[in-house]
C-alpha positions as CSV (number, residue, x, y, z in Angstrom):
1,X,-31.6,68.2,282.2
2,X,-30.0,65.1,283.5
3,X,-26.6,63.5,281.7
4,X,-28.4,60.8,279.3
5,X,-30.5,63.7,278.0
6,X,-27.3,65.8,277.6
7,X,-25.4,62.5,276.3
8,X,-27.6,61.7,273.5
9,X,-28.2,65.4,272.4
10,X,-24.0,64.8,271.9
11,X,-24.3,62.2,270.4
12,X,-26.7,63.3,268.0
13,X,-24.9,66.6,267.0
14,X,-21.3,65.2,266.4
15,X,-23.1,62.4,264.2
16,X,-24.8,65.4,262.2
17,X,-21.7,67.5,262.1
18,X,-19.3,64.7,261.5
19,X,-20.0,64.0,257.9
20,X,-20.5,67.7,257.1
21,X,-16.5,68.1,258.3
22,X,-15.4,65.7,255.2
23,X,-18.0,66.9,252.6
24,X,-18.8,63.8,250.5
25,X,-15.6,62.4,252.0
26,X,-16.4,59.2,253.9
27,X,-18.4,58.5,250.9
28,X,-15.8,58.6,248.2
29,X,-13.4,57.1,250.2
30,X,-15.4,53.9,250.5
31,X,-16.4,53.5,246.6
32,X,-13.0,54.8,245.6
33,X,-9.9,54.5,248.2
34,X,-11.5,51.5,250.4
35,X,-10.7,48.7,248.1
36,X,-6.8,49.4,248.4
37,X,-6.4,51.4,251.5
38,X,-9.0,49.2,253.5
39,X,-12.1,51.3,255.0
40,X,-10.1,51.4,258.2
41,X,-7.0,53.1,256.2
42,X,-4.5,50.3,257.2
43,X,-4.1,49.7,253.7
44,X,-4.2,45.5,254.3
45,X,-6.6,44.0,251.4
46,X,-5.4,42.2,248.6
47,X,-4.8,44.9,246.4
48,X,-3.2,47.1,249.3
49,X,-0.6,44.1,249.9
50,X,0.1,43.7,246.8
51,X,0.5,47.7,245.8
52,X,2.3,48.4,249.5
53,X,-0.5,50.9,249.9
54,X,0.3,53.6,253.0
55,X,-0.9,52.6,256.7
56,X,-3.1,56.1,257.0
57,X,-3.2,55.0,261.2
58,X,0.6,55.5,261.5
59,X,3.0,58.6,261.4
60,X,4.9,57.1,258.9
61,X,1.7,56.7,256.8
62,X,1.1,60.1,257.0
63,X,4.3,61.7,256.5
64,X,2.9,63.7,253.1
65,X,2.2,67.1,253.0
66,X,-1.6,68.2,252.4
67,X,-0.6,69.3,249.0
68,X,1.0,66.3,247.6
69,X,-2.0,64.5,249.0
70,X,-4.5,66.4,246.9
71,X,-2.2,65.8,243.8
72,X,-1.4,62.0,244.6
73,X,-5.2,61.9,244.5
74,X,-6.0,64.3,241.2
75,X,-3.0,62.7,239.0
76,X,-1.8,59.7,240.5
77,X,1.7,58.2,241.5
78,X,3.7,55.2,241.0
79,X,0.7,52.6,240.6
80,X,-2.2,54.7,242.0
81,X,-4.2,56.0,239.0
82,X,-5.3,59.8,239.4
83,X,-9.3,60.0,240.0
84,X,-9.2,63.3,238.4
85,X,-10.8,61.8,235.7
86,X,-13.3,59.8,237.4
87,X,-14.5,62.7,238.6
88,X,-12.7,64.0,241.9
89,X,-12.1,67.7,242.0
90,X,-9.7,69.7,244.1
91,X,-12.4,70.6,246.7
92,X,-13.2,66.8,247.1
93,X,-9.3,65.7,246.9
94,X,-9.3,68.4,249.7
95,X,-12.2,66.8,252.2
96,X,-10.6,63.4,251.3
97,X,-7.3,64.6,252.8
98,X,-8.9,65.6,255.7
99,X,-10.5,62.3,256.0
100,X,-7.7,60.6,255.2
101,X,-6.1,62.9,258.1
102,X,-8.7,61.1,260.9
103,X,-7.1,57.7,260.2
104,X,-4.0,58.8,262.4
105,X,-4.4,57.1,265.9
């Protein structure tokens, strides 16, 4: 099999198992984080300025435990609202951690 075969049969796998690694992630992230936390998790729309939302591609943006993640999500904190009620359960405040996780350069 020569490398272009091989190439695209990568290709093709990681962009089957990518979205299975963050559930419904990537997803839910975009209808519900994107808007503050920008889809590229720098945090710099109009809302994010104005809310000083994190900068999920830096360490400093990251520097929160898994757990505290999952509740910041679930209940909310400072302006944030909780999406517990909007429907986000612990399994899918758990993916979106992950995801949020990839943003880290």
């Amino acid at each position: 099999m020569n490398w272009k075969i091989k190439a695209a049969m990568l290709s093709a796998a990681v962009m089957i198992a990518a979205p299975a690694a963050y559930g419904g992630a990537a997803e839910t992230y975009g209808k519900q984080c994107a808007s503050c936390h920008g889809k590229d998790g720098k945090g710099q729309t109009t809302m994010g300025k104005k809310f000083k939302a994190l900068d999920y591609t830096t360490a400093a943006g990251q520097k929160w435990s898994d757990a505290d993640g999952v509740k910041v999500i679930l209940d909310g904190k400072g302006k944030m609202k909780g999406y517990k009620a909007k429907g986000i359960d612990e399994a899918a405040a758990k993916d979106l951690v992950k995801y949020i996780r990839a943003f880290k350069k």
